[in-house]
Each structure stands twice: as structure tokens, then as C-alpha cells.
N, CA, C and O atoms as a DFTB+ gen file, in Angstrom:
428 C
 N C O
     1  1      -4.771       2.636      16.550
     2  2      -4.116       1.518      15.901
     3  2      -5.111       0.775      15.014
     4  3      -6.316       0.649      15.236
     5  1      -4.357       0.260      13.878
     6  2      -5.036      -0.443      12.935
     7  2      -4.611      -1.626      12.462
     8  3      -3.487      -1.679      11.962
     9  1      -5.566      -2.984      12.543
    10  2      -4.939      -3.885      11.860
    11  2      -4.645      -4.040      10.281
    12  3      -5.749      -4.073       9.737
    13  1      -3.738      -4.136       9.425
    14  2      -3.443      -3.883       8.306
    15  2      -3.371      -5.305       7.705
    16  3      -2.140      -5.309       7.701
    17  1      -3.611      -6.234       7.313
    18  2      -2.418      -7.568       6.651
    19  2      -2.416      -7.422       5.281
    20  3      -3.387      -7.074       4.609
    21  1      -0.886      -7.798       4.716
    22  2      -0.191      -7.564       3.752
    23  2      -0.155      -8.955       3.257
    24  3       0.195      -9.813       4.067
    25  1      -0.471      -9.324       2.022
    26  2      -0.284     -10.068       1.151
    27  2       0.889     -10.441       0.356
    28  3       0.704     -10.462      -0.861
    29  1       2.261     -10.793       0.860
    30  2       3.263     -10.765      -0.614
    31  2       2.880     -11.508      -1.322
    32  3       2.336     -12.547      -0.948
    33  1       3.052     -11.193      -2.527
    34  2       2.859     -12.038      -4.140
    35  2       3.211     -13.450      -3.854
    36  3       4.365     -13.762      -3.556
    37  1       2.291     -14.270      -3.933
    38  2       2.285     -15.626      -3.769
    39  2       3.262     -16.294      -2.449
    40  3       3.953     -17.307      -2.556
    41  1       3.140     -15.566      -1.378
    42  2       3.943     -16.018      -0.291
    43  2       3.477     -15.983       0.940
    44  3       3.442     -17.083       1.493
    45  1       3.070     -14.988       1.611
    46  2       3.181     -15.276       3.023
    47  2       2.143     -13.655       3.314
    48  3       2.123     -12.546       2.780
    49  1       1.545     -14.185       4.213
    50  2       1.053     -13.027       4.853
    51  2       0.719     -12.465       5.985
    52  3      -0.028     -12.926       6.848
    53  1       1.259     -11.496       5.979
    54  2       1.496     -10.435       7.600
    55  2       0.489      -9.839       7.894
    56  3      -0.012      -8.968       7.183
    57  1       0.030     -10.229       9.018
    58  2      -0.890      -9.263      10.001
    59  2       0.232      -8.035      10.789
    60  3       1.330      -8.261      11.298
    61  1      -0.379      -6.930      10.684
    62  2       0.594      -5.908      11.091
    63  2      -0.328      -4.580      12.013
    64  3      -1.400      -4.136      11.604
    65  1       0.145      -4.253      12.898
    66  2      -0.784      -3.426      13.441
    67  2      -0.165      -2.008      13.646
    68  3       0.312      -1.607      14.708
    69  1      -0.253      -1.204      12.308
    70  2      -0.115      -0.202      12.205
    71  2      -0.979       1.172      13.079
    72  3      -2.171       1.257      13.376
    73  1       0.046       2.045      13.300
    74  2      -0.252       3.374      14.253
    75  2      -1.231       4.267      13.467
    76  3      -0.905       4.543      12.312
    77  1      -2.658       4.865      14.060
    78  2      -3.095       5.935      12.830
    79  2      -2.542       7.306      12.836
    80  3      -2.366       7.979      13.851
    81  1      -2.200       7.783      11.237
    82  2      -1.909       8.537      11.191
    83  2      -0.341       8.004      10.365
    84  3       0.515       8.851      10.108
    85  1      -0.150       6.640      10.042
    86  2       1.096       6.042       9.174
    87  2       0.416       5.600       8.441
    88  3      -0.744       5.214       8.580
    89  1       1.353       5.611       7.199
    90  2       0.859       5.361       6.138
    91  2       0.822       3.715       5.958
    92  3       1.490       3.063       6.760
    93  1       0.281       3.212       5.225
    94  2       0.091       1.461       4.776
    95  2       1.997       1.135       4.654
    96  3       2.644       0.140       4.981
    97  1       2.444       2.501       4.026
    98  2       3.591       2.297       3.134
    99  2       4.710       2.214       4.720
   100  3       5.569       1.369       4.973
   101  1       4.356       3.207       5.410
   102  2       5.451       2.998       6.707
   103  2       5.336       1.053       7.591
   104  3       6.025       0.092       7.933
   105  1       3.884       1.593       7.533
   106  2       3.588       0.025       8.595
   107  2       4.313      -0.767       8.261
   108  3       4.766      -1.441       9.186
   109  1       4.972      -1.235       6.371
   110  2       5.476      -2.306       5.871
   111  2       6.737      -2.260       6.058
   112  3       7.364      -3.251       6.434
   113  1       7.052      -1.602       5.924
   114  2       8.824      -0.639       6.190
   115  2       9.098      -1.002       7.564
   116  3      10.029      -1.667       8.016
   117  1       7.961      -0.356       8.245
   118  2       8.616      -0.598      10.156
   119  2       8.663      -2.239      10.202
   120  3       9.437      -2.732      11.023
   121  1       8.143      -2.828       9.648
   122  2       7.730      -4.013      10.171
   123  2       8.696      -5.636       9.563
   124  3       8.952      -6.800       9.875
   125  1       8.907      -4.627       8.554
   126  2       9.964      -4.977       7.151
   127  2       9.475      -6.007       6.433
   128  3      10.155      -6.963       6.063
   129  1       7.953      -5.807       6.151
   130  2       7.134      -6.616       5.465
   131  2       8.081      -6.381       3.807
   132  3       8.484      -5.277       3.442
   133  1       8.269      -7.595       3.055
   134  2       8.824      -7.734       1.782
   135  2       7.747      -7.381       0.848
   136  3       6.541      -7.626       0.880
   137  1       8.424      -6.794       0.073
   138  2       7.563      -6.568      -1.315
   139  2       7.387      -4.757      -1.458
   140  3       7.186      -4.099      -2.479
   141  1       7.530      -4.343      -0.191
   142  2       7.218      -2.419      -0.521
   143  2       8.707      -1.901      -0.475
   144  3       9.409      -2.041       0.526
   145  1       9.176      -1.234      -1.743
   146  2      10.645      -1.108      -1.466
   147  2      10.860       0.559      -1.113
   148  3      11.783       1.134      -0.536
   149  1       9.639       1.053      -1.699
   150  2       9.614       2.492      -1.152
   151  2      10.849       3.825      -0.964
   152  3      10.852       4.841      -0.269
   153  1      11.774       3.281      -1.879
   154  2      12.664       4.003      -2.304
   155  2      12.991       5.642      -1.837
   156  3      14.006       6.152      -1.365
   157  1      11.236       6.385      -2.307
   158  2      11.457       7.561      -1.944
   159  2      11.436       8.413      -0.213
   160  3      11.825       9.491       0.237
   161  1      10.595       6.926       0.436
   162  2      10.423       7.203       1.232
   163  2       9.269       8.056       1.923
   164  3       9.383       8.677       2.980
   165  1       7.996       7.955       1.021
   166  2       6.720       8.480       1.079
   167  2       6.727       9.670       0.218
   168  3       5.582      10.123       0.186
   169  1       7.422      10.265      -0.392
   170  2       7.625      11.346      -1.148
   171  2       6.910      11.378      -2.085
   172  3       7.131      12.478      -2.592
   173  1       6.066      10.798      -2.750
   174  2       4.950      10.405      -3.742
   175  2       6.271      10.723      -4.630
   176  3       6.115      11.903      -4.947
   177  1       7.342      10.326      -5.123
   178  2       8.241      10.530      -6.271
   179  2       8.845       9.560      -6.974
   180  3       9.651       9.705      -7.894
   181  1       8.287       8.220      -6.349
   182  2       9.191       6.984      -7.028
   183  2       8.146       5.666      -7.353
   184  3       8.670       4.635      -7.776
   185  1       6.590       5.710      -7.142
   186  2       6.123       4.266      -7.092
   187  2       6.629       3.256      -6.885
   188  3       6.251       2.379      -7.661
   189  1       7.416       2.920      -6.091
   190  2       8.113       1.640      -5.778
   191  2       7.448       1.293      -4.269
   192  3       7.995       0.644      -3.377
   193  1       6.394       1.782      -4.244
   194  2       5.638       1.424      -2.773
   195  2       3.787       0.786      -3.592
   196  3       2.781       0.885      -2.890
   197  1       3.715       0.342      -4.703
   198  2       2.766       0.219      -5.449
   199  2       1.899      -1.145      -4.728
   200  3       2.600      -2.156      -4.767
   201  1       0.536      -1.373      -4.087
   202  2      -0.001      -1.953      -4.013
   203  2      -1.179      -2.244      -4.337
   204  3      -1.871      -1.360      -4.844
   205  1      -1.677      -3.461      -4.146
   206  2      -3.504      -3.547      -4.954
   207  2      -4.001      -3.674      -3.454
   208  3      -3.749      -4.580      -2.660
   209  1      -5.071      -2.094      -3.196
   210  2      -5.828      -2.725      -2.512
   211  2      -7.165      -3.712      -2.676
   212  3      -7.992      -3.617      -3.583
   213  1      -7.186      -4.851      -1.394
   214  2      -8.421      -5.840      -1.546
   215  2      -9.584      -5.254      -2.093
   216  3      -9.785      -4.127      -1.640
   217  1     -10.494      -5.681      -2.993
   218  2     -11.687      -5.475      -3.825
   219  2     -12.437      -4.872      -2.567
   220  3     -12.986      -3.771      -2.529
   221  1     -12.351      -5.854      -1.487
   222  2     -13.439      -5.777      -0.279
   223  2     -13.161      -4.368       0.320
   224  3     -13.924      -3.879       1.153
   225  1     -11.718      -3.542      -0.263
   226  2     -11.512      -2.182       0.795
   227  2     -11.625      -1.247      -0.090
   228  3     -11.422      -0.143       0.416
   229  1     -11.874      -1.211      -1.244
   230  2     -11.407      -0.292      -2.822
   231  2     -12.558       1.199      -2.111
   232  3     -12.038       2.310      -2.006
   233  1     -13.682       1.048      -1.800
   234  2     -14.566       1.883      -1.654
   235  2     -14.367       2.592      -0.463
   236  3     -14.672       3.782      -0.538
   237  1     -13.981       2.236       0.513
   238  2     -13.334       2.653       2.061
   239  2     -12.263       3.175       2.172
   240  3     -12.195       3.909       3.159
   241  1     -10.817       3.075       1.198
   242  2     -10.132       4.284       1.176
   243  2     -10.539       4.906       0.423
   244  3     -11.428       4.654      -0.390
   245  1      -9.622       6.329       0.661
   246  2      -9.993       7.643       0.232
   247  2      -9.492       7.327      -0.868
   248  3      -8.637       6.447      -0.973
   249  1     -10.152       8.288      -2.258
   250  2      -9.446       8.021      -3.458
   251  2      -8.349       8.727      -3.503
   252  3      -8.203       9.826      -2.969
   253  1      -7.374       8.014      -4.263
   254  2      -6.147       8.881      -4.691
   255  2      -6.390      10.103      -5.470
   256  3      -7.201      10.338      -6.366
   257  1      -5.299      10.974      -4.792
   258  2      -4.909      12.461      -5.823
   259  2      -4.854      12.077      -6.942
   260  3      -4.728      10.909      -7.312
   261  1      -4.986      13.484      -7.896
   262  2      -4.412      13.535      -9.144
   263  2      -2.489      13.286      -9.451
   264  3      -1.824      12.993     -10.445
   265  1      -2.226      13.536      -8.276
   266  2      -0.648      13.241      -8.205
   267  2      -0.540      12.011      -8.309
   268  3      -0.241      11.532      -9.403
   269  1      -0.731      11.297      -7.328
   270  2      -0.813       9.741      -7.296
   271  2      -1.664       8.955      -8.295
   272  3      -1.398       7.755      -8.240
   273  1      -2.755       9.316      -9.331
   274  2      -3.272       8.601     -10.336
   275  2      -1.973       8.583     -11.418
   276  3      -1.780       7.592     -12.122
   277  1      -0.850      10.120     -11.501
   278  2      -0.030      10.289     -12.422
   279  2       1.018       9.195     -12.701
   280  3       1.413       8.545     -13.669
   281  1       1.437       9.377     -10.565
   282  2       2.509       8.215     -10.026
   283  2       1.957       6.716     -10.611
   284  3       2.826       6.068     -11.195
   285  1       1.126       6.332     -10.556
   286  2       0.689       5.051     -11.094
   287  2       0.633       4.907     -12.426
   288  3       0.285       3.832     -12.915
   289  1       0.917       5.804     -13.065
   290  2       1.421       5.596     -14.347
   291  2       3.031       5.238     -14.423
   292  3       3.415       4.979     -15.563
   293  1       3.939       5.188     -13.481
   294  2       4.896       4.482     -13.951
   295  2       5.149       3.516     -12.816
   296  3       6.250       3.322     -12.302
   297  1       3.872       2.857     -12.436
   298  2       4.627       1.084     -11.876
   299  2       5.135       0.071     -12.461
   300  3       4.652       0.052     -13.593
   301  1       5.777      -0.707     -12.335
   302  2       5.904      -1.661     -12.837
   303  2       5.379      -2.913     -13.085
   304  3       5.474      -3.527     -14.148
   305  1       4.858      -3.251     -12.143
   306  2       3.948      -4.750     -12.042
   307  2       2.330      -3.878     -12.909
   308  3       2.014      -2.701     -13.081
   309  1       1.692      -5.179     -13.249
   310  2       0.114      -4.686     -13.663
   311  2      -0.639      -3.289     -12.696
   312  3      -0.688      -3.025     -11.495
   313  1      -1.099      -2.696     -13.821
   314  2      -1.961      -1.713     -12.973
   315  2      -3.845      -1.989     -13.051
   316  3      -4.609      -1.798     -13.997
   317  1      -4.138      -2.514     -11.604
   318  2      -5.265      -2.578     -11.997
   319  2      -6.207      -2.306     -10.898
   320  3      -5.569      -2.284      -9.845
   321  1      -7.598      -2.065     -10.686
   322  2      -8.817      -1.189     -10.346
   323  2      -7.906      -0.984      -8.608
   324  3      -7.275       0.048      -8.381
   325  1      -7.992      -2.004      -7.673
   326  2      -7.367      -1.767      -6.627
   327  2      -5.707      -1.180      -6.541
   328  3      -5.159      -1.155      -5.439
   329  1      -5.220      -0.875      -7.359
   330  2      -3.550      -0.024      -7.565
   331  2      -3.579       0.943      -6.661
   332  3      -4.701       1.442      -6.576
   333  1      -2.817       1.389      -5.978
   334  2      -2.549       2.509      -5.012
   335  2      -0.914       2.735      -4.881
   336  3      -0.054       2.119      -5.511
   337  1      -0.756       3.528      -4.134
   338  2       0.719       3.632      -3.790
   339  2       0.520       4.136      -2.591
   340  3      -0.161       5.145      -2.406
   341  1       1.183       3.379      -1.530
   342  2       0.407       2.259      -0.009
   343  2       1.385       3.461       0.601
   344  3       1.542       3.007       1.734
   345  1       2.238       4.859       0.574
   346  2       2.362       5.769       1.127
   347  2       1.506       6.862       1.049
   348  3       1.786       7.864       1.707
   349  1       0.190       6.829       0.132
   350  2      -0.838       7.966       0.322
   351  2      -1.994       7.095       0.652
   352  3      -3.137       7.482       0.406
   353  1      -1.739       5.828       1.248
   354  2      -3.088       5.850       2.579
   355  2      -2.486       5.589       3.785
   356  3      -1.626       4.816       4.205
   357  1      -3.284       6.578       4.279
   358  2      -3.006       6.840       5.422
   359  2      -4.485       6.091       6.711
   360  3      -5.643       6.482       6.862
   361  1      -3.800       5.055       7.326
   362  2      -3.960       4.609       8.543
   363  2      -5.034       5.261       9.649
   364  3      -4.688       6.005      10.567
   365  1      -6.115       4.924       9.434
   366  2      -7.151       5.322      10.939
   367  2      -8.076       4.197      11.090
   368  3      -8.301       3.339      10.236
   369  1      -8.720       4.305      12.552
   370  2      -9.396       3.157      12.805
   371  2     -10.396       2.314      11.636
   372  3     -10.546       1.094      11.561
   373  1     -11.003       3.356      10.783
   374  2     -11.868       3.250       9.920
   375  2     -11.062       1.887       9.001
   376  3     -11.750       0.884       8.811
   377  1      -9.830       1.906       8.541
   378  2      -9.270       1.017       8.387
   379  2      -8.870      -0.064       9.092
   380  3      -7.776      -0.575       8.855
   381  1      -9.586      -0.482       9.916
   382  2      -8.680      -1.592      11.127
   383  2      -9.434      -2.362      10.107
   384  3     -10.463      -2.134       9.471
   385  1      -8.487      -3.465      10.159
   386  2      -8.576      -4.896       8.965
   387  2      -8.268      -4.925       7.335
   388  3      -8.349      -5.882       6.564
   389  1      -7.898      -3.585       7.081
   390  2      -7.497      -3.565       5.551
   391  2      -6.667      -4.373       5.492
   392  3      -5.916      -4.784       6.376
   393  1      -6.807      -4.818       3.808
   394  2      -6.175      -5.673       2.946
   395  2      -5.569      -5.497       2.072
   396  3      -6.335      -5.279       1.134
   397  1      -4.020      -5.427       1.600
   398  2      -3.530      -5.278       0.795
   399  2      -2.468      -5.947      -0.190
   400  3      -1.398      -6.098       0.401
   401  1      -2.445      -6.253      -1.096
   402  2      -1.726      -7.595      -1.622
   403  2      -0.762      -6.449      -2.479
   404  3      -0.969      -5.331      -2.951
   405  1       0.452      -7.415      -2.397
   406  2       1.893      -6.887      -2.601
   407  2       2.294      -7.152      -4.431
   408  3       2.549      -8.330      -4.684
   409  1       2.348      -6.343      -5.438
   410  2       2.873      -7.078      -6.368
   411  2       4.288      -7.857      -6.342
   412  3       5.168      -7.767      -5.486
   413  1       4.271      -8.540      -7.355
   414  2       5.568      -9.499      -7.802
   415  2       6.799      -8.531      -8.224
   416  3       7.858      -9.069      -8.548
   417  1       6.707      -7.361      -8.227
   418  2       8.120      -6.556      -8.313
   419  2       7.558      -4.608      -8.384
   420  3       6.484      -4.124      -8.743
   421  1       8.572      -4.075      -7.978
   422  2       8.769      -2.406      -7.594
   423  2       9.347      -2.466      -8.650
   424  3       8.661      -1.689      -9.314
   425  1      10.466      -2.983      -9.603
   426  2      11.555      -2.384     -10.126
   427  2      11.340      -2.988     -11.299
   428  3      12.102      -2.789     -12.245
């Protein structure tokens, strides 16, 4: 298990203690943290699960695929250095305390 907390865009923020081996993108879903709408359902096919990870974690996840640099070409909110799409990280202790802030819209 990992502690995760989620940032929504200028609102409120969830401490969440995600299972390893789930993605950032499930933890928010199970938990029904607002802001990840995740449409496809981890399928890397829709970016609507788009988050910035914290500056302080950018180096500690794994970098994204070439699939997922593609997928981040069609988010919607700003794309910038911390951008991910919070269903291709995946959850292990190494992450207990990540940070991730929610943009202001999926759609």
C-alpha cells in the first residue's frame, strides 16, 4: 500500500491509500476522488485521466511510454513538465507519499 494525495484544481485534497500494483488512475476512481474522469478506463485510449505530477515526484516515477507521450498530445487542460496520464503509473511502495494535482478539466 501506498499513500497517494490528490490535489483537485483549486479545491480540496485527498489523502488516499492506494493498493500496489493500481494505478494513480484506479486509486481516484475507487475512491471517487473528482477531477480523473478516465473514460477509457486505463486503456491508454482517451487522456481524460491527465494529471501533473508534483515537481518533488517528476524524477521517481517511471517515465512515460512513447504511447503515452503521444496520448498527451491530446489533453485538454495545459500540458506541462509534470503531465502524465495517472493510469500508466502504477502504484508501489517506492511511491508511498506521491503527489499529484488534478487539472481544471478532462473534456
Amino acid at each position: 500500500m501506498a499513500r497517494v494525495t490528490y490535489v483537485e484544481f483549486g479545491v480540496a485534497r485527498h489523502d488516499v491509500v492506494v493498493p500496489e500494483g493500481d494505478s494513480v488512475m484506479l486509486g481516484a476512481v475507487t475512491n471517487m476522488v473528482d477531477g480523473i474522469a478516465a473514460e477509457c478506463g486505463g486503456g491508454l485510449a482517451c487522456a481524460t485521466c491527465h494529471c501533473y505530477v508534483d515537481e518533488a515526484w517528476i524524477a521517481r516515477v517511471a517515465p512515460p511510454s512513447q504511447t503515452e507521450l503521444e496520448m498527451l498530445d491530446a489533453v485538454v487542460a495545459e500540458r506541462k513538465a509534470g503531465s502524465r496520464l495517472s493510469c500508466q503509473i502504477v502504484v508501489d511502495a517506492a511511491l508511498d507519499g506521491l503527489v499529484v494535482h488534478l487539472p481544471g478539466a478532462q473534456y
